[in-house]
C-alpha positions as CSV (number, residue, x, y, z in Angstrom):
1,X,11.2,22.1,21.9
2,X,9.5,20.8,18.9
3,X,12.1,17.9,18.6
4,X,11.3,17.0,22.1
5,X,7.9,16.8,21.6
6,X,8.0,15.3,18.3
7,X,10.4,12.4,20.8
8,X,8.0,11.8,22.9
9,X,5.2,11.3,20.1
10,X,7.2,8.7,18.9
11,X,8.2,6.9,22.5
12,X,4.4,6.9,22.9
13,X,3.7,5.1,19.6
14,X,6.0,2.7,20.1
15,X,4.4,1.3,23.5
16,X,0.7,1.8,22.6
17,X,1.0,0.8,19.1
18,X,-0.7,-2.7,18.1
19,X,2.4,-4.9,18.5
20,X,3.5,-8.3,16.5
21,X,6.2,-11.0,17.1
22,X,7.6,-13.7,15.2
23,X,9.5,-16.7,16.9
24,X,11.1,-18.5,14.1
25,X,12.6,-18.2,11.2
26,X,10.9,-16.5,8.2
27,X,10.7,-20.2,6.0
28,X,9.2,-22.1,8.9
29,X,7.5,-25.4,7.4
30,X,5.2,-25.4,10.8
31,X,3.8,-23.8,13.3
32,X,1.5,-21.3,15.0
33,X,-0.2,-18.3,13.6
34,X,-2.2,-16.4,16.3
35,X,-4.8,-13.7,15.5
36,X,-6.3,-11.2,16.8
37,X,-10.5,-10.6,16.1
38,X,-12.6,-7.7,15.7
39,X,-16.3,-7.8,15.5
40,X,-18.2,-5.3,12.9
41,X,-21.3,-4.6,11.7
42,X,-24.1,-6.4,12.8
43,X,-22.7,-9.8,15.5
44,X,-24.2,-11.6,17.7
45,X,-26.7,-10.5,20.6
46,X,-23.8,-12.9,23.2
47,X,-21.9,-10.2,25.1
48,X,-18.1,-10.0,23.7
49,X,-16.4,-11.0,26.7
50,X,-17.5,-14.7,26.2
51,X,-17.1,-14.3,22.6
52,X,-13.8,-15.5,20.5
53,X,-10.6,-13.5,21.3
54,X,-8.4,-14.6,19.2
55,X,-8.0,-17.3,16.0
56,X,-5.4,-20.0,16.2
57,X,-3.9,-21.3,12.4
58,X,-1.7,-24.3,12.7
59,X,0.2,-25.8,9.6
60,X,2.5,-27.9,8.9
61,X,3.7,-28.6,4.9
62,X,0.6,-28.1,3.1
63,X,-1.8,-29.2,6.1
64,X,-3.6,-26.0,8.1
65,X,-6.5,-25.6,10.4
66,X,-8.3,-22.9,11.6
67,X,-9.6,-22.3,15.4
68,X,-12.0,-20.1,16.5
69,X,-13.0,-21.1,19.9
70,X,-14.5,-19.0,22.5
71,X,-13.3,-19.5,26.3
72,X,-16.2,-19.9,27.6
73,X,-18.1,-23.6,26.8
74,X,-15.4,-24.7,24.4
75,X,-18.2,-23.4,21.5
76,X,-16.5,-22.7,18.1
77,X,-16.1,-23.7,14.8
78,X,-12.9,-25.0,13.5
79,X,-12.1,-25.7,9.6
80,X,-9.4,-28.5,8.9
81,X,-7.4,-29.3,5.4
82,X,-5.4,-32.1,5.4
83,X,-4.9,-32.2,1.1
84,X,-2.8,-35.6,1.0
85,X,-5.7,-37.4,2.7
86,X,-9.1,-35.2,0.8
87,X,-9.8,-34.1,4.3
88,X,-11.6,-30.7,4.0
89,X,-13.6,-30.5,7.4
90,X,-15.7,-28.0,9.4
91,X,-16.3,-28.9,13.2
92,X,-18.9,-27.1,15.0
93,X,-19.4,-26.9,19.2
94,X,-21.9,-25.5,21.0
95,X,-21.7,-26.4,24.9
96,X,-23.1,-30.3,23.9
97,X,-23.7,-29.7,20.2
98,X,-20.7,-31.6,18.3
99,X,-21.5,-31.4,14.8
100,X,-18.8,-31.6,11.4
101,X,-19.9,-31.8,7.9
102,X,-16.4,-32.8,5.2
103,X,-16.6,-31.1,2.3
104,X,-15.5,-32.5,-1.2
105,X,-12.0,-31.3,-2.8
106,X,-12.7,-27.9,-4.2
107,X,-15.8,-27.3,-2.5
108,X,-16.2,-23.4,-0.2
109,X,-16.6,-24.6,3.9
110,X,-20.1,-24.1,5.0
111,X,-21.3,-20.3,6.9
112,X,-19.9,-18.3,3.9
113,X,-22.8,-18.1,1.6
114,X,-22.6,-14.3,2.7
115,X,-19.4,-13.7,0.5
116,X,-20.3,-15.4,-2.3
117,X,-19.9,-13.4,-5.7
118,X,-16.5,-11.5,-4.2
119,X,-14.3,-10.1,-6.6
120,X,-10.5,-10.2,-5.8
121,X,-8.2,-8.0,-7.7
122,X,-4.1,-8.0,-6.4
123,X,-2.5,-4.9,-6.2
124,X,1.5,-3.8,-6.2
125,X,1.2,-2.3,-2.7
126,X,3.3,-4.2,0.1
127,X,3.0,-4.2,3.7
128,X,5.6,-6.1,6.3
129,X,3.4,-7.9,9.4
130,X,5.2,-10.1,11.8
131,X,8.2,-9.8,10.2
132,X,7.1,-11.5,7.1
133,X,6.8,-9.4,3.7
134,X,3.4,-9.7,2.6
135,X,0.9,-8.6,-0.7
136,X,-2.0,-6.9,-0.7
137,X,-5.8,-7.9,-2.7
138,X,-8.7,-5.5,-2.7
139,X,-12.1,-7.5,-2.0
140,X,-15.2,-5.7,-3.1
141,X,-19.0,-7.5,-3.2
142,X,-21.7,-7.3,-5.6
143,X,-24.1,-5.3,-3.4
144,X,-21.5,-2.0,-3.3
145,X,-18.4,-2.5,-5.7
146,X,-17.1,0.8,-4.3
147,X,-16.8,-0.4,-0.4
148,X,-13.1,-2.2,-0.9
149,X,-11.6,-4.5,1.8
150,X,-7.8,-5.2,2.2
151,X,-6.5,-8.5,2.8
152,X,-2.7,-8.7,3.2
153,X,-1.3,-12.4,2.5
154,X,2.6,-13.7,2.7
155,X,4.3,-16.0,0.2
156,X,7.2,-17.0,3.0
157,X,5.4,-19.4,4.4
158,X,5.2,-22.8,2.7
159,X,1.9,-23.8,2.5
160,X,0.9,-25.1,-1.0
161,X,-3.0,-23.6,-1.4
162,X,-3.1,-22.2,2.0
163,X,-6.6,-21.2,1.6
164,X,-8.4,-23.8,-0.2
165,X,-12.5,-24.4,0.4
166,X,-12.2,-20.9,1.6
167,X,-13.3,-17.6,0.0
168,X,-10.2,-17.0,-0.6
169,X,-8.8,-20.0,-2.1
170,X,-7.4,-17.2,-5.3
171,X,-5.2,-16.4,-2.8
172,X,-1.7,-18.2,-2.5
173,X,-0.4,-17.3,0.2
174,X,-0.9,-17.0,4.0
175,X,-3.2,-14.6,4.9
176,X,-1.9,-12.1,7.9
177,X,-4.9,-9.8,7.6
178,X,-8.0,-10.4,6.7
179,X,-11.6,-11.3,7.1
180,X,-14.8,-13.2,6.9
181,X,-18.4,-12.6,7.0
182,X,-20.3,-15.8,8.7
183,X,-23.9,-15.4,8.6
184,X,-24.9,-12.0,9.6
185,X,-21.5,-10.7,11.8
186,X,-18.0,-10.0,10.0
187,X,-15.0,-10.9,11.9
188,X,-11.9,-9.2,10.9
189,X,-8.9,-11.1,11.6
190,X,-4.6,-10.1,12.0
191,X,-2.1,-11.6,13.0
192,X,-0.3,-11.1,16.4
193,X,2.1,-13.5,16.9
194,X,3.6,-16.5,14.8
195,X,6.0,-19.1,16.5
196,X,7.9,-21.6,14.8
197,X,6.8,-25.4,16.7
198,X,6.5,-28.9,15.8
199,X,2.9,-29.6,14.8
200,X,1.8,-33.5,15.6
201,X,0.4,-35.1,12.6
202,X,-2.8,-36.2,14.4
203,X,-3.7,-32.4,14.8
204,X,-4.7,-33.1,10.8
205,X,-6.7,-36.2,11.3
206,X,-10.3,-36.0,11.3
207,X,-11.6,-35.6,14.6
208,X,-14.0,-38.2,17.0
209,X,-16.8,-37.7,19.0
210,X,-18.1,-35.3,16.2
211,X,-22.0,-36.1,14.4
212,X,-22.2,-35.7,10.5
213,X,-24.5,-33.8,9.2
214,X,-25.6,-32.3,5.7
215,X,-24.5,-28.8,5.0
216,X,-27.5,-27.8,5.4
217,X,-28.0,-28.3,8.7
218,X,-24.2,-27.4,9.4
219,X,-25.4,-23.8,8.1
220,X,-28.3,-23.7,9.6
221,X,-26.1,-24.4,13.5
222,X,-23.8,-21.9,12.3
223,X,-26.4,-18.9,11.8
224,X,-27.7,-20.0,15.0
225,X,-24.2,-19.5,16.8
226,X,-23.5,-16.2,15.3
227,X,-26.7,-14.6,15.8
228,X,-27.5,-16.0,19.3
């Protein structure tokens, strides 16, 4: 009887469990990684139904950006490194605000002064997501060195510097599982599915129809769409 019921625990688990699927091989060169978000803490006032639902990562060889776009307005903010041409871009929408600000080689993306002094330490544990085989880092701040945050990256995707002008940029590797804080709201983020495409090379090219503006003011649009 216990057998049976112990079964059945496990058929359960395995169709309510979170889920994750790879199409590909493991060494793919490009492609799509799609995450999943969670809102903690203290987010924005905008119910969640209109907020983000999931974050798109394209790359191909050492080029990547990052999508978060909500479905509602187009509104979002989208960070773009294209290393081979010093292209290291945030784009911001909001319904008819189009605003990007390119940041200098080596230089953090504007909206995360909020994790500024984090300490990274890597750790021996190991975790598989996707299918991929990926390495863990502890994140802790300066306000509360106790409160620990896992990040869990993979080194079997080629990207060279995958997270350069982020917060991460210690990291080498992909990040699977992670998270950011953007003005006031953390978003955690993992990943959900990963499929192995062809990537066109304009995807990488700095975009039109966007305004410059300082950082600055780039920040001060970002606070404004995360605490709306």
């Amino acid at each position: 009887m216990r057998s049976g019921k112990a079964l059945l625990f496990a058929i359960i688990l395995v169709f309510t469990g979170p889920s994750c699927s790879r199409n590909g091989g493991r060494f793919m060169n490009q492609g799509e990684i799609h995450y999943g978000v969670q809102y903690e803490g203290q987010v924005t006032k905008m119910p969640l139904e209109i907020m983000p639902k999931n974050l798109v990562v394209s790359f191909k060889d050492d080029n990547i950006i990052y999508e978060l776009i909500s479905p509602i307005g187009n509104s979002g903010i989208i960070n773009l490194s294209n290393p081979s041409k010093e292209i290291y871009d945030t784009y911001l929408s909001l319904f008819t605000i189009r605003y990007f600000y390119s940041s200098k080689p080596g230089e953090i993306y504007p909206g995360f002064e909020a994790m500024r002094g984090m300490e990274i330490k890597n750790t021996s544990k190991t975790e598989v997501i996707c299918g991929f085989k990926c390495k863990n880092a502890e994140v802790s701040f300066p306000s509360d060195r106790s409160k620990i945050y896992n990040v869990w990256y993979t080194e079997e995707i080629p990207v060279k510097n995958p997270n350069a002008s982020t917060p991460f940029y210690q990291i080498d590797g992909v990040l699977m599982s992670f998270f950011f804080f953007i003005g006031r709201s953390e978003f955690h983020f993992e990943a959900q599915n990963i499929y192995k495409k062809e990537i066109p090379d304009k995807t990488f090219e700095r975009k039109e129809r966007f305004k410059k503006v300082s950082k600055s003011d780039i920040n001060k649009f970002i606070n404004k769409m995360v605490s709306l």
